[in-house]
N, C-alpha and C positions, 0 to 999 in steps of 0.2 A: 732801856737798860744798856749797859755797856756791852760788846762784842768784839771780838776776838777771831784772827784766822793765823795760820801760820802753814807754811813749808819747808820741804830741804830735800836737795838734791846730792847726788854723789859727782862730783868734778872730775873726777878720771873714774880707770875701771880697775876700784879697790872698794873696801868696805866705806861708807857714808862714816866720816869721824867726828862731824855734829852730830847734836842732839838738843831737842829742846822741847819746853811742855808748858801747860799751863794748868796752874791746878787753883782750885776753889775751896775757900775755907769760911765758914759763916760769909759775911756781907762783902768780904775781900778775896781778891784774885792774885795770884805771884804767875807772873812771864820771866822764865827763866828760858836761857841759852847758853851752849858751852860746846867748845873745838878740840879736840882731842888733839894730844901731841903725844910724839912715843911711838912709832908703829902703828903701819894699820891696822892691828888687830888691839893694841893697846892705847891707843886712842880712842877709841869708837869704846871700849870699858870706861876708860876714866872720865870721858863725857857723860856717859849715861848713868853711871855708877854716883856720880858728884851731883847731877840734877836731881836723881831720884833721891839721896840722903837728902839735900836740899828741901825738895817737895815733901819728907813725910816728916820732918821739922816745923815748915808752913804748917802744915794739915793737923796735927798736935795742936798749933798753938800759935794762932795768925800775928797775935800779935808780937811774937819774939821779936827781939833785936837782932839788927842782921848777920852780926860775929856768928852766934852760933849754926847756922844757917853752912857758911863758908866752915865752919870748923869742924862738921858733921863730912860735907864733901871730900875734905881733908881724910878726914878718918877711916871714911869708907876706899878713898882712892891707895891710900898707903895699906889699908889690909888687904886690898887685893894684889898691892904690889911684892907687897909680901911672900904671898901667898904661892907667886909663881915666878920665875927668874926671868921670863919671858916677857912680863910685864913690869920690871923695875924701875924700867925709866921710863912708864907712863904718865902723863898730867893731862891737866884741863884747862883750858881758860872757864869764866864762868859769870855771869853776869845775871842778875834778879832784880825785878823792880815788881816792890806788893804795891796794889794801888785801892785802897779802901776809902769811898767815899768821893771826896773832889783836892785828894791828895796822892800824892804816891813817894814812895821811898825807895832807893834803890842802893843795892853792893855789887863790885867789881872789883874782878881779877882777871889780867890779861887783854887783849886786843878785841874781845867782842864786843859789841858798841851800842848804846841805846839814845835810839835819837826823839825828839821831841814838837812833834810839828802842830806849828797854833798858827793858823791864818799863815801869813806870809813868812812865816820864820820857822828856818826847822834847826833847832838847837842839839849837837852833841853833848846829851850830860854826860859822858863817860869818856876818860882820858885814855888811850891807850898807855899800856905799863910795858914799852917795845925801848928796844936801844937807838931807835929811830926816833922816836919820841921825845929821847931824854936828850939825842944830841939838838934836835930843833929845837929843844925849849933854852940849853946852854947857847945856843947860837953857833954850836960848830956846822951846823949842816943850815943850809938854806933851803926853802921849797922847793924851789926849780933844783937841786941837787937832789934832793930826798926824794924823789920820782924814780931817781935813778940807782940809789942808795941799796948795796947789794946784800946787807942783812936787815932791812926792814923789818922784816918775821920774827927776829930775835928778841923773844920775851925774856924784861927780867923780874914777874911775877908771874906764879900758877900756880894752881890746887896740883899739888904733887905730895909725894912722899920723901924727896930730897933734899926740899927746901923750905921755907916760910915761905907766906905770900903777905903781899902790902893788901889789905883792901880800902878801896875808897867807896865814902857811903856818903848820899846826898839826898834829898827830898825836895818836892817842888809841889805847887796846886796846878791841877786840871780844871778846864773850861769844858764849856759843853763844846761838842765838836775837836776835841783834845785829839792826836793823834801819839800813839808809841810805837816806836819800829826797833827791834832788836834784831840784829843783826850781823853773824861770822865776818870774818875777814872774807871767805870766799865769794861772799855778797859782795857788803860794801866797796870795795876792790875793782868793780864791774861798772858802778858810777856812780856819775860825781854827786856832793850834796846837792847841789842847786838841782840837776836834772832830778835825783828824789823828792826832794821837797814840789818840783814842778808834778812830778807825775801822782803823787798821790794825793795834791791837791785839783787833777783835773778828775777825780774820781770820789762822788759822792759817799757810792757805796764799797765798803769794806771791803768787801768778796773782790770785785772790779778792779779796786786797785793793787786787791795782793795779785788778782792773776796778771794784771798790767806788768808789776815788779816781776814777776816770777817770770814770764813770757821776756818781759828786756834782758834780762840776765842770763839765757839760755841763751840769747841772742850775741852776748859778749865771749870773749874769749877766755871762755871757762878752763879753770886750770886747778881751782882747786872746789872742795865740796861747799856750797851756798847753801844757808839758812837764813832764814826771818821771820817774824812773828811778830802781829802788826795788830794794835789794837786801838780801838774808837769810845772813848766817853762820850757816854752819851744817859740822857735821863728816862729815856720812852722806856 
C-alpha cells in the first residue's frame, strides 16, 4: 500500500505559517500544503483555516471536483478575516493533489509546489502564480537574473478574502514506485531540483529519504519556515 511522511519546521523565531495534512477518504488520500501570508499570526490562521475547510470537503465526498475544494478555503479564510481586523489581509497559498488508485489529480494556488519523481525524472507539475514567474515566462527576466530578482515572493494568486484566485488543475498516472513531494517556498528555496530528485532517489525507504530532506534543509540557510510532504505508490 501506499505511504506517506511529512514535516515542517518554523524558519525564524515567529509562529510556523505552513501547514499541511493528509487526510483519507474511502480508497483515496488528498496531500495538501499551504504558506500563510499576512502576519505571523494571520498567516499561520489562513494556512490552517484553508487546508482544514479543504480536507472536510475531501472527507464528505472524495470524489468532488477540485473548484469546490479551493472555494470552501476561500470561505473559510475571508470569514475569519472578517471576523477580526487584525486578520484582514490574511491569505494562503495552497496546493492539493487526491491520488486514488494509479492516478492523481491535482489544484493550485500560489508558489507551493508539487513535484513528481519517476526513476530519473523529477517533474514540477505545479506552476508557480509569483510576478517572477510571469516575467520569466514573458521573457523580461532571464534565469541567471531571476536568482537575483528582488520580489520573487510576489504572488499574483491566493486563497484570500481580497481577491480571486486563478486555480490550475492537472491530473497524471502513477507507477509503482511513483514518488510525490509537496512542498513551501521555504523548502524548495534550499535546493535545487536535480540535488532533490538525486537525494530521494538514493533513498529506498520513505521515512529515510524525508529525514535525508529534512536533515539537508536545516543544514541550508534557513530564512523562512520549510514544509514537505512526500509520498510513495506503492502496491504491497
Amino acid at each position: 500500500m501506499s505511504s506517506h511522511i511529512a514535516f515542517s519546521n518554523p524558519g525564524r523565531d515567529h509562529p510556523n505559517q505552513d501547514y499541511m495534512a493528509v487526510y483519507a477518504s474511502g480508497d483515496a488520500e488528498m496531500l495538501v500544503i499551504a504558506d500563510g501570508i499576512g502576519g505571523e499570526a494571520g498567516g499561520a490562521v489562513a494556512a490552517k483555516s484553508a487546508v482544514e475547510a479543504a480536507g472536510r470537503i475531501f472527507q464528505d465526498n472524495p470524489e468532488t471536483h477540485l473548484l469546490p475544494l479551493f472555494e470552501a478555503a476561500r470561505s473559510a479564510v475571508s470569514a475569519l478575516a472578517s471576523s477580526d481586523k487584525k486578520l484582514s489581509s490574511m491569505g494562503t497559498t495552497l496546493t492539493v493533489c487526491i491520488v486514488k488508485g494509479n492516478s492523481a489529480r491535482f489544484g493550485h494556488v500560489g508558489d507551493t509546489r508539487l513535484y513528481h519523481l519517476r526513476g530519473d525524472d523529477l517533474i514540477k507539475r505545479t506552476k508557480d502564480q509569483t510576478e517572477m514567474q510571469h516575467l520569466l515566462d514573458a521573457g523580461v527576466l532571464t534565469k541567471s537574473k531571476a536568482k537575483t530578482y528582488h520580489r520573487r515572493n510576489i504572488l499574483l494568486s491566493a486563497i484570500s478574502a481580497r481577491s480571486e484566485f486563478t486555480l490550475q488543475q492537472g491530473s497524471f498516472d502513477l507507477l509503482e514506485g511513483d514518488r510525490l513531494i509537496l512542498m513551501s517556498d521555504g523548502a524548495y528555496s534550499l535546493i535545487s531540483k536535480r540535488r532533490l530528485r538525486d537525494l530521494s532517489r538514493s533513498y529506498l525507504d520513505l521515512s529515510e529519504a524525508a529525514t535525508a530532506l529534512e536533515d539537508e534543509l536545516k543544514n541550508g540557510k534557513v530564512h523562512d519556515d520549510f514544509t514537505a510532504v512526500l509520498f510513495q505508490m506503492s502496491s504491497e
